[in-house]
VMD Tcl script that draws the C-alpha trace (Angstrom):
set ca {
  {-6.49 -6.41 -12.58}
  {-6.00 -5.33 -16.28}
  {-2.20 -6.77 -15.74}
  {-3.14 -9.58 -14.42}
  {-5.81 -10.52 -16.55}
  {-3.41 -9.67 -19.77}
  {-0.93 -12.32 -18.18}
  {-3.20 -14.89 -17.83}
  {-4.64 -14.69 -21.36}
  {-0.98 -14.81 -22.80}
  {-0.07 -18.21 -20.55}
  {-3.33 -19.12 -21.51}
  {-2.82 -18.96 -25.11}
  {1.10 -19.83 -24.92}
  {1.29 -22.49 -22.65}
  {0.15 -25.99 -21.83}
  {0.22 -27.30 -18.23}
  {1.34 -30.88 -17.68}
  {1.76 -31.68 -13.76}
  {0.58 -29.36 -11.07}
  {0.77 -31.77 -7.95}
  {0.76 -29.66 -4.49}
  {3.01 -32.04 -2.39}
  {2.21 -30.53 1.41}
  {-0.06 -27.64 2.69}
  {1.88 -26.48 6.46}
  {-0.16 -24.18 8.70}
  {1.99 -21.84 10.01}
  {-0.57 -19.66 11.71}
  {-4.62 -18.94 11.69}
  {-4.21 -16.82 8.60}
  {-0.82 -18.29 7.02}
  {0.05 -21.59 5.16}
  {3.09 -22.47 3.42}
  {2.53 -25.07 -0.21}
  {4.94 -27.25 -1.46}
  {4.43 -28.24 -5.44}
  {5.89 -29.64 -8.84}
  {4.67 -27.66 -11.86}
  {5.10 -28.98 -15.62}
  {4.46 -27.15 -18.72}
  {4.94 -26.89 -22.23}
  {5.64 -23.96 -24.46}
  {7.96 -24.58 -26.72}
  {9.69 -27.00 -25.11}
  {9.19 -28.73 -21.72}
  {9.87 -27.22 -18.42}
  {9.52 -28.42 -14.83}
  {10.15 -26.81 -11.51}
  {9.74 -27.30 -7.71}
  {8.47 -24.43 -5.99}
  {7.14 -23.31 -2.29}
  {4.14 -20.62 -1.96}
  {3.61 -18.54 1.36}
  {0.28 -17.52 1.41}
  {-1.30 -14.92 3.49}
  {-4.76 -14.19 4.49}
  {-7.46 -11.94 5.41}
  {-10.53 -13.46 6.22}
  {-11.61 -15.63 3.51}
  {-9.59 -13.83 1.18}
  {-5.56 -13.84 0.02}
  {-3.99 -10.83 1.23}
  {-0.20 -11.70 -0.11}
  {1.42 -14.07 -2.22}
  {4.74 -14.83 -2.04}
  {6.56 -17.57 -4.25}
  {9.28 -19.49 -4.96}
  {10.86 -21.65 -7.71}
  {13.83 -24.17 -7.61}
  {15.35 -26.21 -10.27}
  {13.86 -29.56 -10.13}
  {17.30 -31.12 -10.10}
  {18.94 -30.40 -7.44}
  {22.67 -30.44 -6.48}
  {23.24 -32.91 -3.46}
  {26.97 -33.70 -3.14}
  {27.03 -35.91 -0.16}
  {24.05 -38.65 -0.75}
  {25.55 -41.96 -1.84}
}
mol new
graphics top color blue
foreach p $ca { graphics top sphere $p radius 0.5 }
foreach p [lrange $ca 0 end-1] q [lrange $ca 1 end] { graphics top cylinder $p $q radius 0.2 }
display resetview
């Protein structure tokens, strides 16, 4: 908890969010979803990201958090 709670004070103090939209919410099971979202910040300079979070639970409560970040740009060679 001390960890965590020393990470959030620094992005607290460090870093300005712009766009948090959560795009889709998936059940995969009675005590699993998986998120889709766009995240936007500022620090210094600007930054933006797609990402995907698998989240786990037990009960009412998150057991495990897995996530995931992509570039928001992606790469797709063979769209027209």
């Amino acid at each position: 908890m001390a960890e965590l709670k020393q990470w959030l004070d620094h992005q607290l103090a460090s870093q300005t969010v712009l766009t948090w939209e959560i795009q889709r919410v998936l059940p995969v099971s009675d005590n699993c979803v998986v998120v889709t979202w766009f995240f936007k910040a500022k620090t210094q300079t600007v930054s933006a990201f797609d990402g995907v979070s698998v989240i786990d639970f037990d009960g009412d409560k998150i057991s495990r958090l897995t996530e995931y970040e992509t570039k928001h740009n992606t790469y797709r060679p063979y769209t027209s």
